[in-house]
C-alpha positions as CSV (number, residue, x, y, z in Angstrom):
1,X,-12.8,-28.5,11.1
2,X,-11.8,-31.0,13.4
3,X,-8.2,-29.6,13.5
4,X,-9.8,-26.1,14.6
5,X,-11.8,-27.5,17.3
6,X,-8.8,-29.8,18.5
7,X,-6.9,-26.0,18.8
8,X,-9.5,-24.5,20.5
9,X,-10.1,-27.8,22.8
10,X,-6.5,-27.7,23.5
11,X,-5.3,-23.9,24.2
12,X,-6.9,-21.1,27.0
13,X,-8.8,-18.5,25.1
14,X,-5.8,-16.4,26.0
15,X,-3.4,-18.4,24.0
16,X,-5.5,-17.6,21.0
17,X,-4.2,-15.0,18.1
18,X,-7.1,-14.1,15.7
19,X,-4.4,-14.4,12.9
20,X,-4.5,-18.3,13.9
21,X,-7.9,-18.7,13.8
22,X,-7.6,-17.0,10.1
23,X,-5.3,-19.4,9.0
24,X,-7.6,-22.2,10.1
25,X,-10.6,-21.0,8.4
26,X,-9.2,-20.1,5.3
27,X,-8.2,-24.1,4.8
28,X,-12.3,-24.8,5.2
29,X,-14.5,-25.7,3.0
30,X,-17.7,-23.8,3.1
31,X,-19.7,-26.6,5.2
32,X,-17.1,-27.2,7.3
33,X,-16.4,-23.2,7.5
34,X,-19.9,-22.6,9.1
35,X,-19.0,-25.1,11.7
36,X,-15.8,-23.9,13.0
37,X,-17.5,-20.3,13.0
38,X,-19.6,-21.1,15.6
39,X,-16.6,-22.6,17.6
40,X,-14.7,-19.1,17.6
41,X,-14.2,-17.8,21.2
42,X,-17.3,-14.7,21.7
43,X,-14.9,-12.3,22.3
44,X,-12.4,-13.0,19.1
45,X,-15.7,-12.8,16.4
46,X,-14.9,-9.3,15.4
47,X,-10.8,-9.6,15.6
48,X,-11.3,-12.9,13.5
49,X,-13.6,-11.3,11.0
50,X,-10.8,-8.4,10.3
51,X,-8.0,-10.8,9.7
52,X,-10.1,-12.7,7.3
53,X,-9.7,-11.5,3.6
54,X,-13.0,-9.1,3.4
55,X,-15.2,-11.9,1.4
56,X,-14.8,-14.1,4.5
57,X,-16.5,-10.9,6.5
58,X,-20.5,-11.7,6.3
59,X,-19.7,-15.6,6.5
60,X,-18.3,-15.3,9.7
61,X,-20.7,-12.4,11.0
62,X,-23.8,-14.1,9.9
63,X,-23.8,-17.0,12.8
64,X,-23.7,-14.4,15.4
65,X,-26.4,-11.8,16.5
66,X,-25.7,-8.0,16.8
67,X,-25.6,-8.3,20.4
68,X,-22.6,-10.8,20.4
69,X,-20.8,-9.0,17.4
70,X,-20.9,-5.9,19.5
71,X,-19.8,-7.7,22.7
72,X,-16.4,-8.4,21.1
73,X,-16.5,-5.3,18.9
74,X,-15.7,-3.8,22.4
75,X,-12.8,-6.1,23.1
76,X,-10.8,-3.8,20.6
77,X,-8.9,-0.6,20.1
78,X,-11.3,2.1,18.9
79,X,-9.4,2.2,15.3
80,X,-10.1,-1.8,14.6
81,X,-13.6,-0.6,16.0
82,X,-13.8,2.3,13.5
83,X,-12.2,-0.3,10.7
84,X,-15.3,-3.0,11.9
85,X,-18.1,-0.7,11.8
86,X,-17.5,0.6,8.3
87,X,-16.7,-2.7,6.6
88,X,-20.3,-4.0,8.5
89,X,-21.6,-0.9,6.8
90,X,-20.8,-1.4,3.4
91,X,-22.7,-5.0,3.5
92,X,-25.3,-4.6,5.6
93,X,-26.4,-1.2,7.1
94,X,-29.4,-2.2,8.8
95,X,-27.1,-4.6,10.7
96,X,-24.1,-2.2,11.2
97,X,-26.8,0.2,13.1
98,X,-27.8,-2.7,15.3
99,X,-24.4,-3.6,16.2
100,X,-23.5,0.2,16.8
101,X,-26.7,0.5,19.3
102,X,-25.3,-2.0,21.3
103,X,-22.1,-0.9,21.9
104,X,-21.4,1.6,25.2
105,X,-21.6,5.6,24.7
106,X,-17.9,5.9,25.4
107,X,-17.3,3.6,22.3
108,X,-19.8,4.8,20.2
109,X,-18.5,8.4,20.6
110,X,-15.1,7.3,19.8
111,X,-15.8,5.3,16.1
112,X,-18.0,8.5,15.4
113,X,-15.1,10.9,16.3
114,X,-12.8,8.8,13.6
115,X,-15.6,8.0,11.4
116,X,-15.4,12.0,10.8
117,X,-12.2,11.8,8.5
118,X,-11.7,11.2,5.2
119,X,-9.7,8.0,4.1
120,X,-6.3,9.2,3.5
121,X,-6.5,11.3,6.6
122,X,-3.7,10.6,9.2
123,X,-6.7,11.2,12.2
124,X,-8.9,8.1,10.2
125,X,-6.2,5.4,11.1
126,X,-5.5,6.7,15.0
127,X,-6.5,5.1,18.0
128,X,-8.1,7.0,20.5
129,X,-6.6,5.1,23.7
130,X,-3.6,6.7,24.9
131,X,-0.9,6.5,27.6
132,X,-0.7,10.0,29.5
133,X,0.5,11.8,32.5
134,X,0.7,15.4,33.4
135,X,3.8,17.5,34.0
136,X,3.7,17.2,37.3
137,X,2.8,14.2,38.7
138,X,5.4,12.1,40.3
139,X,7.4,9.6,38.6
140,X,7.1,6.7,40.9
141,X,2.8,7.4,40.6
142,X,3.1,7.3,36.7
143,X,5.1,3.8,37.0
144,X,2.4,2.7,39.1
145,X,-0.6,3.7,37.2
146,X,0.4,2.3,34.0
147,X,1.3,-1.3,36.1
148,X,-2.4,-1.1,36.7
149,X,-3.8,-0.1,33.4
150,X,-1.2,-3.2,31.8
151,X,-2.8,-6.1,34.9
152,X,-6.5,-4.6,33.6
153,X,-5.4,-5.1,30.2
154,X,-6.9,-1.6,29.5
155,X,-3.8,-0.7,27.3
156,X,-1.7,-2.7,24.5
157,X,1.4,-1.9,22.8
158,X,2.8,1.0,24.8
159,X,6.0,2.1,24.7
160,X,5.9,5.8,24.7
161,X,4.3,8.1,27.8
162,X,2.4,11.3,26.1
163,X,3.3,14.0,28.7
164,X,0.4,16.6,28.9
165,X,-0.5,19.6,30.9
166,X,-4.2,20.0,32.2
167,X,-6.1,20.8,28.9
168,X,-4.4,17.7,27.1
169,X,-1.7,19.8,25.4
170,X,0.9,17.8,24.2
171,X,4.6,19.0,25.4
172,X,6.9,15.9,25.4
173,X,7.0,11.9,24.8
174,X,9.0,9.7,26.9
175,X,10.0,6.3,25.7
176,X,9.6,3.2,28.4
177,X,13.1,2.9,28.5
178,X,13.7,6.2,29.4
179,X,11.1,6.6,31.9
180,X,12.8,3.6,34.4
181,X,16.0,5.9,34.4
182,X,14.3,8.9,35.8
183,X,14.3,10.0,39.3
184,X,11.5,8.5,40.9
185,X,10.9,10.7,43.5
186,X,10.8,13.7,41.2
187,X,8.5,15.1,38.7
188,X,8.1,14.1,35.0
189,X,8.7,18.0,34.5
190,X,12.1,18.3,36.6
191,X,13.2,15.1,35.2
192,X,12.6,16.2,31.5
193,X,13.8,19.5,31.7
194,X,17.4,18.6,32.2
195,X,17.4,17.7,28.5
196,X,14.1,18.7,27.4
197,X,14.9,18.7,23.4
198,X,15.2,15.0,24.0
199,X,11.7,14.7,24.3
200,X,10.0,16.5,22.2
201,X,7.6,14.3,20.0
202,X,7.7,13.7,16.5
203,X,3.7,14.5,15.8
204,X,1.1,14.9,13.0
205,X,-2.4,16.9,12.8
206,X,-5.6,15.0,12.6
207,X,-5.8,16.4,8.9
208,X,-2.3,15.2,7.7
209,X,-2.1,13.0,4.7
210,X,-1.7,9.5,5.9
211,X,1.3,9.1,2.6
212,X,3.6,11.2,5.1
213,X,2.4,9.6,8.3
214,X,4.1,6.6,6.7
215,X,7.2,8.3,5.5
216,X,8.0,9.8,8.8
217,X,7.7,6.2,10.5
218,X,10.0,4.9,7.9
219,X,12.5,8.2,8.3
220,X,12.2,7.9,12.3
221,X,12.0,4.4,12.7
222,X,9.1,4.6,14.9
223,X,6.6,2.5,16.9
224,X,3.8,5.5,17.5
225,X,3.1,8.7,16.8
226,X,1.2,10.9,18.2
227,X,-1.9,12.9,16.5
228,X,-2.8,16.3,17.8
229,X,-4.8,18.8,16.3
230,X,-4.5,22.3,15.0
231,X,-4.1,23.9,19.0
232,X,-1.4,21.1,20.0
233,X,-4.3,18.9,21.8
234,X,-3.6,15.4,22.0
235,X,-6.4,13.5,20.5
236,X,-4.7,9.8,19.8
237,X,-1.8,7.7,18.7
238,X,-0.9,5.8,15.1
239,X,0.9,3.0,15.8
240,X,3.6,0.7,13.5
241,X,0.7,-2.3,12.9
242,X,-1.6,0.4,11.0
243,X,1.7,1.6,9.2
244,X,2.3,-1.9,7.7
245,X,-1.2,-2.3,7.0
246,X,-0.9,0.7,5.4
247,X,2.4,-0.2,3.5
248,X,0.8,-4.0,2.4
249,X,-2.0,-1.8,1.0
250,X,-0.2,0.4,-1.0
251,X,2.6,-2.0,-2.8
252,X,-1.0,-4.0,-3.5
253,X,-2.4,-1.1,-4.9
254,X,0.8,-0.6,-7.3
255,X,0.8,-3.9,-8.4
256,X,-2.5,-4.3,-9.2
257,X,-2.6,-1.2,-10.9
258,X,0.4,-1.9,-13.0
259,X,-1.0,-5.0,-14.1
260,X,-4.5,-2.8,-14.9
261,X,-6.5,-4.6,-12.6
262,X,-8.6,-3.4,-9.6
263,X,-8.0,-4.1,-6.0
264,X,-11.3,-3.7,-4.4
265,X,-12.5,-5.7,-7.6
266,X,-10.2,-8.5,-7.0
267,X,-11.0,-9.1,-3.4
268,X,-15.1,-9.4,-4.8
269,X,-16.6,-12.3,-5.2
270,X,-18.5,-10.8,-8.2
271,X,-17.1,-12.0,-11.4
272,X,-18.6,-9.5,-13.4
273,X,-17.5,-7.0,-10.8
274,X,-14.0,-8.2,-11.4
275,X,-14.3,-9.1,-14.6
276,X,-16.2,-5.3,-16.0
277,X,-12.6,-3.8,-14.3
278,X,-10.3,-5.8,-16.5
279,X,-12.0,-5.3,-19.1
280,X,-12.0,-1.4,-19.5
281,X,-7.9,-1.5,-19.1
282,X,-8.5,-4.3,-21.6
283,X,-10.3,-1.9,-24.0
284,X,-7.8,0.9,-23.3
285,X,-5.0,-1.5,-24.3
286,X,-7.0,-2.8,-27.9
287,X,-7.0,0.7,-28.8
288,X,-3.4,1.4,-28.6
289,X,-2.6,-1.8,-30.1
290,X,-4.6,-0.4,-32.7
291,X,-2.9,2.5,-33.5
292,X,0.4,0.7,-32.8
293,X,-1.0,-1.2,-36.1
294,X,-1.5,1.7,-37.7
295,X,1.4,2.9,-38.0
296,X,2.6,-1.2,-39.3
297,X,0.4,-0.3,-41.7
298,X,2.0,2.9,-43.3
299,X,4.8,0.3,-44.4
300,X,3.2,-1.9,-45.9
301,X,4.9,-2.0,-49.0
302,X,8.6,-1.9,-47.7
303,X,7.2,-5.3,-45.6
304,X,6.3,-6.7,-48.8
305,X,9.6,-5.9,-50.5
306,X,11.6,-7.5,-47.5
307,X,10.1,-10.1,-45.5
308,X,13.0,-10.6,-43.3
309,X,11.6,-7.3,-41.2
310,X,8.4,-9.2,-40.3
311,X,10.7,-11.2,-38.5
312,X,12.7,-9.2,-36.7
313,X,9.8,-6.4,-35.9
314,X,8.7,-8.4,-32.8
315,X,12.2,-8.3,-31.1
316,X,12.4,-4.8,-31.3
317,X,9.2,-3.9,-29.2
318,X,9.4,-6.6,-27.2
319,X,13.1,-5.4,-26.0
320,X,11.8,-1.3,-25.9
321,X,8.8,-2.7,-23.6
322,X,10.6,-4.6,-20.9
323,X,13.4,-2.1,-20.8
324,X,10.6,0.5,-20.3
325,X,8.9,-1.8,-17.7
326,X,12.4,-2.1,-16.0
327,X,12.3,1.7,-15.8
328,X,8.8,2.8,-14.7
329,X,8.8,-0.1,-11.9
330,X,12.1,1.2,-10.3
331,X,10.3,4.9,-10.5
332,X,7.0,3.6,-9.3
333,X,8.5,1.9,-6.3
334,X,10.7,4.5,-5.7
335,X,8.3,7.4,-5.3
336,X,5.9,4.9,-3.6
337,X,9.2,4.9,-1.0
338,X,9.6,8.3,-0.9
339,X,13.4,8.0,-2.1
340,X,12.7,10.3,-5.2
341,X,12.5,14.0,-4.0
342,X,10.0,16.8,-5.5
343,X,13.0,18.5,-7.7
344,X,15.0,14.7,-8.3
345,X,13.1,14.3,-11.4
346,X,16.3,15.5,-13.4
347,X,18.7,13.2,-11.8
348,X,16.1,10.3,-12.1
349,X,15.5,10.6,-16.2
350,X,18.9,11.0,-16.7
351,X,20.1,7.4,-15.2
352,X,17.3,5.7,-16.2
353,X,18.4,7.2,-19.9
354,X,22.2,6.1,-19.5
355,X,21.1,2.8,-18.4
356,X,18.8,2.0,-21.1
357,X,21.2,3.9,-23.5
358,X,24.2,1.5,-22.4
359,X,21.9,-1.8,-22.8
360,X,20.6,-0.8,-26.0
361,X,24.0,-0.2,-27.7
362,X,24.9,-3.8,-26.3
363,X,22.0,-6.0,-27.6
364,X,22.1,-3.6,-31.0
365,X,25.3,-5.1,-31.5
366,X,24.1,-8.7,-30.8
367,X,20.8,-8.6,-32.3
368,X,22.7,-6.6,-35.8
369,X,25.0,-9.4,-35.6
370,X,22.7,-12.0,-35.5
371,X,20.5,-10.5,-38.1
372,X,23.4,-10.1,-40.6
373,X,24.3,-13.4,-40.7
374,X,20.9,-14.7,-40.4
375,X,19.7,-13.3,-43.3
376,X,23.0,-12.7,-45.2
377,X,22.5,-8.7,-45.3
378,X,24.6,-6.5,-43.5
379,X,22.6,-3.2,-43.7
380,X,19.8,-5.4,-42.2
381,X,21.9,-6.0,-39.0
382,X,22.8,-2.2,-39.1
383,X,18.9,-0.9,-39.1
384,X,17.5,-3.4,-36.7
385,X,20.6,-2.4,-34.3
386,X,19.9,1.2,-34.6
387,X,16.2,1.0,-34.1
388,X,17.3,-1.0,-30.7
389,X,19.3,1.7,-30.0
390,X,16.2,4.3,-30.4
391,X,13.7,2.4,-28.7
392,X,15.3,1.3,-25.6
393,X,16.8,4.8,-25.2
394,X,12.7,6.2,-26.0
395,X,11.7,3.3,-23.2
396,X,14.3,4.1,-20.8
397,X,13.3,8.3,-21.1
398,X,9.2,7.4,-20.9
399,X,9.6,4.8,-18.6
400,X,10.8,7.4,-15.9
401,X,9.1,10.3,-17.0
402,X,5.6,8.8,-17.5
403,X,5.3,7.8,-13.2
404,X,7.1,11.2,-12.3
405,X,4.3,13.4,-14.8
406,X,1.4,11.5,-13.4
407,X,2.6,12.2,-9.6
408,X,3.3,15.5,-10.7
409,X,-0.3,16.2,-11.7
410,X,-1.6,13.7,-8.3
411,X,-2.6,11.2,-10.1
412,X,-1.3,7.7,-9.2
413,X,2.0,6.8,-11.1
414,X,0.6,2.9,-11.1
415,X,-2.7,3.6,-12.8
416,X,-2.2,3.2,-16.7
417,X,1.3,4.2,-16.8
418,X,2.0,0.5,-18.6
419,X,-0.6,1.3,-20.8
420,X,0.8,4.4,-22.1
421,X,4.5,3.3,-21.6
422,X,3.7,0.0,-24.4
423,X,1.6,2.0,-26.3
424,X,4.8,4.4,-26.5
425,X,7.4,1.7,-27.0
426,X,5.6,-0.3,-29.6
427,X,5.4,3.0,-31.8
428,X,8.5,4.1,-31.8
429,X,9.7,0.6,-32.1
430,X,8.1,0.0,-35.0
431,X,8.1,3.5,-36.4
432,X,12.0,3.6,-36.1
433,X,12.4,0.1,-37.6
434,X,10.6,0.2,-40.4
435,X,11.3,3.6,-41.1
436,X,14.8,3.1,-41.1
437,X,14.3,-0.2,-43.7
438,X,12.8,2.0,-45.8
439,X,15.3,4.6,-46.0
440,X,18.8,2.4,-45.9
441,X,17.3,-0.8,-48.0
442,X,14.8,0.2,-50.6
């Protein structure tokens, strides 16, 4: 608290970054959290509230009325609006309609207009403020006009001029840099059309899927892009914050899912919530242990006859599963990355295959040699080594194909792919293991 307060006694509401004010809070405890609340700067509440992790959101909201809320609501761009307004929503609608009332018709119009996509829409993460000038206005005039927008503050992180005709069509986008080498005196039209291909923009509909929004930013190296719709119409811009918001979300996503747990469950404060998502991939995974034990159980009698096996047993699936993890993370993150193309499946299986081929033949040698003289039987070291050879060569073939089947049918590669991939590892493991015992040592 009293650090907070000596940062806000200390610094111009200008040299305040929401993310800073974040950081502060989060150190808080809960009485001292209220308190610092109610020192936040009016105008910051609502960027505040969004760099908080969401179960921060109605403790900071709840010390401020709708009217205040809204009042900074309109300090930001109309996607963080957008972003503010449905978060408010899911918590407390009667609230979120308040806040909404208060807000001015222009703003209002433009969270409804982005309200209208669905969530993996490329038009749901755009911001409707844009930088634009029409084909023929004057160079030095365009200069000009954007030096006034910047002194009003009415535009942030612009880089790129969205050239227009009359009706908002988009024709070309000019980079900052470019536009201070122009001829002032001239056109933006006779200026670009001495190398016009130069400046045709990189663009994506309204309807796009966000997924290849992101790609295209990574492919381009881009800062914005603009979103037009289905006549060419300029409508708004994406920019590079949302991408890595974007980006943060998804690798979050993987890794959550790959551990079987639930992201929008994690970030609740409801145990039971949390707790009710764990358990189903929980359940999932008691099952397949099951029948992992199962098929223990059809050799029951060679485990009898040699106990040596009950040993080794663990080795072997604990080796197939982490070489089979090693796989399907490497194909997860790489189709997450786009590096993987639609007809690369082929080329993918195949070195994930040699690689866990190579590594199984070199701990089947270890591990054979180790058994052998552990237990003073040869053939021993020669069936545990072969059933290493199996089941890492099984892990390394799932491992891949397992993510690159689930994308193929458009389901996320993350979601139960470890499930199925130990389930997988653990049977053939043990199958090839025991089966093997049986046949070369009883």
């Amino acid at each position: 608290m009293n650090k907070l307060t000596e940062y806000l006694n200390t610094h111009s509401y200008d040299e305040l970054h929401p993310s800073e004010i974040a950081n502060f809070l989060k150190d808080l405890n809960d009485k001292s959290f209220t308190k610092a609340v109610q020192a936040i700067p009016k105008e910051l509440i609502a960027d505040v509230a969004l760099e908080l992790p969401d179960r921060y959101f109605e403790d900071v909201l709840e010390s401020f009325t709708p009217e205040e809320i809204a009042e900074s609501l309109a300090e930001l761009e109309s996607d963080d609006q957008t972003d503010f307004i449905q978060e408010l929503e899911e918590r407390d609608e009667e609230m979120a309609k308040e806040v909404f009332e208060e807000l001015d018709l222009e703003d209002q119009a433009d969270i409804l207009q982005l309200k209208q996509y669905e969530e993996d829409e490329a038009g749901a993460y755009m911001q409707i403020e844009v930088y634009t000038a029409g084909l023929e206005q004057n160079v030095h005039n365009v200069i000009k006009d954007f030096a006034e927008l910047r002194r009003k503050d009415e535009l942030e992180n612009v880089n790129y001029l969205f050239v227009t005709d009359k009706k908002k069509k988009l024709y070309y986008g000019v980079g900052l840099d470019n536009l201070l080498v122009f001829d002032f005196n001239k056109t933006l039209k006779d200026n670009i059309e001495e190398t016009p291909e130069k400046f045709k923009p990189i663009v994506v509909r309204d309807h796009d899927d966000i997924d290849d929004v992101v790609q295209k930013f990574q492919e381009y190296d881009l800062n914005s892009m603009p979103v037009i719709d289905k006549d060419g119409v300029l409508l708004g811009r994406i920019t590079s914050d949302d991408i890595y918001d974007i980006i943060n979300e998804q690798a979050t996503d993987q890794m959550y899912n790959l551990a079987g747990v639930d992201d929008d469950a994690e970030e609740d404060d409801d145990i039971f919530k949390a707790g009710k998502a764990r358990a189903i991939w929980l359940g999932v995974n008691l099952i397949t242990a099951i029948v992992a034990s199962l098929v223990i159980g059809m050799f029951e009698d060679t485990l009898q006859s040699i106990v040596a096996l009950a040993i080794l047993m663990p080795i072997v699936a604990s080796m197939g599963g982490n070489a089979g993890t090693q796989s399907l993370t490497v194909v997860v993150r790489q189709l997450a990355l786009g590096d993987i193309a639609k007809n690369d499946a082929f080329r993918t299986i195949r070195k994930e295959v040699i690689l866990s081929l190579a590594n199984g033949i070199l701990f089947a040698i270890i591990i054979g040699i180790i058994a052998s003289i552990w237990f003073d039987k040869g053939m021993l070291g020669v069936v545990i080594a072969l059933s290493m050879v199996i089941n890492l060569l099984s892990a390394g073939f799932f491992g891949s194909m397992i993510p690159l089947l689930l994308k193929k049918l458009d389901i996320d590669p993350a979601i139960g792919s470890t499930v199925i991939l130990t389930t997988i590892t653990d049977i053939v493991g043990f199958f090839s293991f025991l089966g093997l015992a049986t046949l070369i040592l009883l």
